[in-house]
C-alpha positions as CSV (number, residue, x, y, z in Angstrom):
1,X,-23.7,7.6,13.4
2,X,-24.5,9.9,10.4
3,X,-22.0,11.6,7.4
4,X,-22.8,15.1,6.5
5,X,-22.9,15.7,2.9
6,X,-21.7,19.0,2.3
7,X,-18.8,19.5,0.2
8,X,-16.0,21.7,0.3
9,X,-13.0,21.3,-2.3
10,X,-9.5,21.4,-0.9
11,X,-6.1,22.0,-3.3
12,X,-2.7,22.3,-3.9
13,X,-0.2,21.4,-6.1
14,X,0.1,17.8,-5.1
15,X,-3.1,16.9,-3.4
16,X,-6.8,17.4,-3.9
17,X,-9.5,16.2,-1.5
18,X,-13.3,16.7,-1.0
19,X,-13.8,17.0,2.4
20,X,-17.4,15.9,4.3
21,X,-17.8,18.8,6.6
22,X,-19.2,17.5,10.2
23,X,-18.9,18.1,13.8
24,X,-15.5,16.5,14.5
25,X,-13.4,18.2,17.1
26,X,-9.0,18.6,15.8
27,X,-8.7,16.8,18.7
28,X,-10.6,13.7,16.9
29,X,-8.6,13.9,13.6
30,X,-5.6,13.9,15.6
31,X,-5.3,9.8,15.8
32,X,-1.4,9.9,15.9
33,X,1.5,12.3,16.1
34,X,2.2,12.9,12.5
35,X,0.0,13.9,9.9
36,X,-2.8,15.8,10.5
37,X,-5.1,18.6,9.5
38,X,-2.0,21.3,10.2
39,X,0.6,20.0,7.6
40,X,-1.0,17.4,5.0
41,X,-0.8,19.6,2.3
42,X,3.1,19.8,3.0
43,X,3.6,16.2,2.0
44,X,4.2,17.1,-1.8
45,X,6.4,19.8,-1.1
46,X,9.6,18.8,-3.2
47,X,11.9,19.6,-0.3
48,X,10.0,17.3,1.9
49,X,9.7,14.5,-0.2
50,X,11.4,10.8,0.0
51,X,11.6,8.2,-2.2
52,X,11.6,8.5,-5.9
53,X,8.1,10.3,-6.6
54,X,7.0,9.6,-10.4
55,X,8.0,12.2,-13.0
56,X,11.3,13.2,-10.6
57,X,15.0,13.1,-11.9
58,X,16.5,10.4,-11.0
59,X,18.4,10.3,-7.4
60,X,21.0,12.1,-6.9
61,X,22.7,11.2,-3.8
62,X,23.3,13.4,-1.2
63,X,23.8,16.6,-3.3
64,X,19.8,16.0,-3.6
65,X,18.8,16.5,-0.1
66,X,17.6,13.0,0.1
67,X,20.4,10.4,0.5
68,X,18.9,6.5,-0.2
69,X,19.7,3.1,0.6
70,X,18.6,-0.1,-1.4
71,X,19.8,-2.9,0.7
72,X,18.5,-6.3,-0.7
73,X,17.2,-9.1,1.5
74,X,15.1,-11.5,-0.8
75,X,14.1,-11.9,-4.5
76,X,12.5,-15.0,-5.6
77,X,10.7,-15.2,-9.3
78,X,7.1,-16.2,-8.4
79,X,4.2,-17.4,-10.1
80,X,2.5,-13.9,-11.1
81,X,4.6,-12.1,-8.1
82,X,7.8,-12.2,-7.1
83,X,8.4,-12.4,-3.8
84,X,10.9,-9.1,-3.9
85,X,11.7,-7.6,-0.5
86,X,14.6,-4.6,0.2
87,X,15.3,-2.5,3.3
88,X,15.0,1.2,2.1
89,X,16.1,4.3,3.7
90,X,15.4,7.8,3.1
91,X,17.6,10.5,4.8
92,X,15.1,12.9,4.5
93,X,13.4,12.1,7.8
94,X,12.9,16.2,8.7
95,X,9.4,17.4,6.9
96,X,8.9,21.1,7.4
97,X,5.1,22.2,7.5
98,X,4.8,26.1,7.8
99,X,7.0,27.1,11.3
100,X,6.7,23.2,12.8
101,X,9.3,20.9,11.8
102,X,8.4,17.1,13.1
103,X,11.6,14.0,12.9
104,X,10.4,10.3,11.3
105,X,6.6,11.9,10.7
106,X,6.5,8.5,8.7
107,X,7.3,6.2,11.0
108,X,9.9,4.2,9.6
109,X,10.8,1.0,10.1
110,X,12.3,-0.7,11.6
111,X,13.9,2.3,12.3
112,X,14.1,6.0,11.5
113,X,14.1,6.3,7.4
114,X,13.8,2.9,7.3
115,X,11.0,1.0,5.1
116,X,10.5,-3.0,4.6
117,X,7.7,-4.3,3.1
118,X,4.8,-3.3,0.9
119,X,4.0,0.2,1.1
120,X,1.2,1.6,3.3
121,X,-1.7,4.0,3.2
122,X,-1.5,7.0,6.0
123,X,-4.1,8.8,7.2
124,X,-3.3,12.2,6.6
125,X,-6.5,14.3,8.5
126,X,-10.1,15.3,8.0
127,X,-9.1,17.7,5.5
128,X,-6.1,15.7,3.7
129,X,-7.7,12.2,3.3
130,X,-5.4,9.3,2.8
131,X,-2.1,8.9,1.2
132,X,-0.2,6.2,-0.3
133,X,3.1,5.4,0.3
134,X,5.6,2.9,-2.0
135,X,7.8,0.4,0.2
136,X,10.6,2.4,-0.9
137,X,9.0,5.7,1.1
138,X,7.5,7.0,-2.2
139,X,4.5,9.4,-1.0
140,X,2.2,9.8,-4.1
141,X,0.3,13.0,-4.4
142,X,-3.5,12.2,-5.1
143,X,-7.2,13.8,-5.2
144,X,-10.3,12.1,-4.0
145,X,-13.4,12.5,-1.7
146,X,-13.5,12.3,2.1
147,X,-16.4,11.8,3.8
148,X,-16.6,12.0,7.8
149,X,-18.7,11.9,10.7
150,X,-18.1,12.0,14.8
151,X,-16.1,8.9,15.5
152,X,-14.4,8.3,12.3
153,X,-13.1,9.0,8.5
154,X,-13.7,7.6,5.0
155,X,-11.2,8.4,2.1
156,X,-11.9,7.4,-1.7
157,X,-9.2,8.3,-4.3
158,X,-6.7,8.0,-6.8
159,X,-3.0,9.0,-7.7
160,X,-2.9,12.3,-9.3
161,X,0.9,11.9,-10.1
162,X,0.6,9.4,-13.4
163,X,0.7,6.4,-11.1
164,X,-2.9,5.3,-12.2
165,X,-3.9,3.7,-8.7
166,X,-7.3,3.8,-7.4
167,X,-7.3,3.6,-3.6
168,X,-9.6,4.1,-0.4
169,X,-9.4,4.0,3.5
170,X,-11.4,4.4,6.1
171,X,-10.7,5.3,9.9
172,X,-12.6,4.7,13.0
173,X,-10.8,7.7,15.3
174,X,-8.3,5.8,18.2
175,X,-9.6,2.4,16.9
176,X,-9.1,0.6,13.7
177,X,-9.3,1.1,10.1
178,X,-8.9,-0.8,6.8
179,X,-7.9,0.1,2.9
180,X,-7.5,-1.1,-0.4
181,X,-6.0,-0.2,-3.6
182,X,-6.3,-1.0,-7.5
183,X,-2.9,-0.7,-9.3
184,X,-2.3,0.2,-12.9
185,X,-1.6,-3.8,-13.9
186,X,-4.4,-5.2,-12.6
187,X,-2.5,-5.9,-8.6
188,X,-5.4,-5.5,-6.0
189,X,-4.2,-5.1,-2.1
190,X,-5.9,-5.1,1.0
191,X,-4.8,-3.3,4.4
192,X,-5.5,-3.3,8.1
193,X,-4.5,-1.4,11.1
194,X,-3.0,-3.9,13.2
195,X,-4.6,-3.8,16.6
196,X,-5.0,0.4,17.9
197,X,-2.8,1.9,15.3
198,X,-5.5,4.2,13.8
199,X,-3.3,6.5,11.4
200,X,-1.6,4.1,8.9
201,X,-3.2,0.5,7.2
202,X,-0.8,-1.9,6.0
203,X,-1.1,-4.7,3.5
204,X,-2.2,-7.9,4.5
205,X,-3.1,-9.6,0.9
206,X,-1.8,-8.6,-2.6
207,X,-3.8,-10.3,-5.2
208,X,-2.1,-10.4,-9.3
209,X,-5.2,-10.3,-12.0
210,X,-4.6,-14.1,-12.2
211,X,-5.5,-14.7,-8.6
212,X,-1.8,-15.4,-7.6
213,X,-1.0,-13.8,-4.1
214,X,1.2,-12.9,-1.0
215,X,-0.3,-13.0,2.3
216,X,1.5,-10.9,5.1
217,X,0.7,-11.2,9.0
218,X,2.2,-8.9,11.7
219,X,2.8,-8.7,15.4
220,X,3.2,-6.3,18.2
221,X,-0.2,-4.4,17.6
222,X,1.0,-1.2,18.9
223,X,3.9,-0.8,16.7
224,X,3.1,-3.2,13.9
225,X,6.1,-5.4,12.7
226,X,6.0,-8.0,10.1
227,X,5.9,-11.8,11.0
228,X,5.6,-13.6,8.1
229,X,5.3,-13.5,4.1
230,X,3.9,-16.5,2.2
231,X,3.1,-16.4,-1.3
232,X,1.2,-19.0,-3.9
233,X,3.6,-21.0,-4.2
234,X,4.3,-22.0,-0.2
235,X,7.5,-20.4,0.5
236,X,7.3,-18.6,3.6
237,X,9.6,-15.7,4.9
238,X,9.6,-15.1,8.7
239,X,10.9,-12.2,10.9
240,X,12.8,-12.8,14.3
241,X,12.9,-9.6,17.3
242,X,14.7,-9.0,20.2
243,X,13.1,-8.3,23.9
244,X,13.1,-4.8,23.0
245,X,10.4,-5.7,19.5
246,X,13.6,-4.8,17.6
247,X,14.0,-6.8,13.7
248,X,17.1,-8.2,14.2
249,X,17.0,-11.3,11.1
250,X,15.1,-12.4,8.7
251,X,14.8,-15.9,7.3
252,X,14.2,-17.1,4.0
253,X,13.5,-20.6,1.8
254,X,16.8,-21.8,1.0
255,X,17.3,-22.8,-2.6
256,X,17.9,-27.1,-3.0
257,X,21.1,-25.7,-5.4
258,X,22.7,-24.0,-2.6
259,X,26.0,-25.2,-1.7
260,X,26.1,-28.2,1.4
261,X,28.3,-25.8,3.7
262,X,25.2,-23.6,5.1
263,X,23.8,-27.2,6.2
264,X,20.4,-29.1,5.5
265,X,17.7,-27.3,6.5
266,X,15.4,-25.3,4.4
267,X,15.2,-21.9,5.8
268,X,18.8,-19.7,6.2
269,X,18.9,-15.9,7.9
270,X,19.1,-13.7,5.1
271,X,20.0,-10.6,6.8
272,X,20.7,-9.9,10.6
273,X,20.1,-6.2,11.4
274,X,21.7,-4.4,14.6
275,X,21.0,-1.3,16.5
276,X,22.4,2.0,18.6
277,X,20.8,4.4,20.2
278,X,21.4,7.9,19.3
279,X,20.6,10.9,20.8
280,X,19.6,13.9,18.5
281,X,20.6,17.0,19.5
282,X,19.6,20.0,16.6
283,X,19.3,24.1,16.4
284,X,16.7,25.5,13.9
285,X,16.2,28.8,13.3
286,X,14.0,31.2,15.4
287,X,10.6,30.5,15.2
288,X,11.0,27.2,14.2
289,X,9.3,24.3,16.2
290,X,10.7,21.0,16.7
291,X,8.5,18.2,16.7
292,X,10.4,14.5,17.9
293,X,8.5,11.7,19.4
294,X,11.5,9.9,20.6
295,X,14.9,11.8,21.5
296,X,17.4,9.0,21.8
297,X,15.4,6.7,18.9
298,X,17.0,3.3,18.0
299,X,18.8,3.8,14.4
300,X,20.2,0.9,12.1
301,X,24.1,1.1,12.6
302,X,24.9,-2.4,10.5
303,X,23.0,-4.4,8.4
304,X,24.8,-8.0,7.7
305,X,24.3,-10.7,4.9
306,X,25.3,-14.6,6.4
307,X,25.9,-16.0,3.1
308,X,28.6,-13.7,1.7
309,X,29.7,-12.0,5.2
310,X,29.3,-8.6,3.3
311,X,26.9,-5.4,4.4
312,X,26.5,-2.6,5.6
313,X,28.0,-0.1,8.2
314,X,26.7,2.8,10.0
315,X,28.6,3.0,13.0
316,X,31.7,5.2,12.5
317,X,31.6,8.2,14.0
318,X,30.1,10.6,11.9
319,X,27.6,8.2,9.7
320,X,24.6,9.2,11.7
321,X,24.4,13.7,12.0
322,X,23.5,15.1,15.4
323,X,20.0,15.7,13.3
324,X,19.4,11.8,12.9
325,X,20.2,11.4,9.6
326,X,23.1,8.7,7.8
């Protein structure tokens, strides 16, 4: 299998790329059912974007367009990392590219908006290379090389949005990929697909300058879902599903100081999550295409902490819009 070498310089406000051009059919740098060579360059749009992008004002709530949720499950000083881990949600799950509008182009999870984890790195098309994304749903904007060939991709970068991260990817089309990525203090991270999940790579080792590190193993290759966190120091974090591969808890070391009434052993649930479906029903303007890989998707409608019987609720009747959004 060969690369091409010919360059050809691709721009916009957000995003550059150097794309390899070679023989490779749409139909090849179409791995998924997001991003792809038709609406990359929409990612930095500022109506389109999640998260808290560097540089931005400060969230606003929902007078911004983009309502967020931080909901804690675990913070644990480390040695070099802290084992830190929220559930975020973004309710700016709509991205509009040109006359197509596509729901959850993402991927959330553990649902719709959702994000719990590390981050990622998404492949984003011949022409748009890859993109990273924070584990609050932060897409950075970025400039790099991309070479390709027949059967696959390969992606070497950097932030362009005062981030200072140097990052790669590379693709095998409908088969596997890997990534990496060289933070601004020193962090190093690694990423996989998990099993055939050929448009996003997710962290499987995050490695401090002083060799300090969390190790993170998933399950369910065609939809990957976390299934453990360990870091240097031993302490383990494990993810429990339901039949239908839904989270639904999460369990955590439990601190020797905690009080004798949640019992003797050394793990407690954290955090139990539960689920409705909801069917989206939406009207956009004429000429406007609608893009939703799953009508009726599973969304988050209470999130529940054990330990101090507090959370979260989604479930009245008009937290979730007919659009899918809290």
């Amino acid at each position: 299998m060969s690369r091409t070498g010919q360059r050809v310089r691709v721009r916009t406000s957000q995003t550059e790329t150097t794309k390899s051009e070679g023989e490779v059919s749409l139909g090849q740098l179409l791995p998924g059912d997001g991003w792809n060579d038709g609406n990359w360059q929409s990612s930095g749009n500022p109506g389109n974007q999640p998260g808290n992008p560097p540089g931005s004002p400060e969230d606003g709530g929902a007078g911004s367009g983009n309502f967020q949720v931080s909901a804690p499950v675990l913070s644990l000083p480390g040695r070099g990392i802290d084992l830190d881990l929220k559930l975020y949600y973004n309710s700016r799950l709509w991205n509009k590219s040109g006359s197509e509008v596509k729901y959850d182009i993402d991927r959330g999870a553990p649902a719709p908006g959702w994000s719990l984890g590390f981050g990622k790195i998404v492949f984003m098309g011949a022409l748009g290379g890859c993109m990273l994304v924070d584990a609050d749903g932060t897409r950075h904007g970025y400039g790099g090389d991309t070479m390709t060939w027949t059967g696959g991709m390969e992606f070497i970068g950097h932030t362009a949005d005062g981030s200072f991260t140097d990052y790669g990817c590379h693709f095998n089309y409908g088969n596997s990929g890997y990534g990496w990525a060289k933070f601004a203090n020193g962090t190093s991270v690694t990423y996989s697909t998990i099993g055939d999940t050929p448009d996003q790579v997710h962290p499987t080792k995050i490695i401090d300058p002083q060799g300090n590190y969390i190790t993170i193993t998933y399950r369910n290759p065609e939809n990957p879902q976390l299934e453990t966190i360990t870091d240097t120091m031993g302490r383990i974090v494990t993810f429990q599903y339901d039949s239908l591969n839904r989270l639904i808890s999460i369990t955590v070391p439990r601190s020797t100081e905690e009080d004798p009434i949640y019992g003797g052993s050394t793990t407690r649930i954290a955090v139990k999550i539960h689920y409705k479906a909801w069917a989206l029903s939406y009207d956009f303007a004429s000429g406007i295409t609608p893009v939703v890989r799953d009508g009726v998707p599973w969304v988050v409608d209470a999130i529940y902490y054990p330990g101090t019987q507090t959370g979260y609720w989604f479930d009245d009747a008009d937290s979730y819009s007919t659009y899918g959004m809290i």
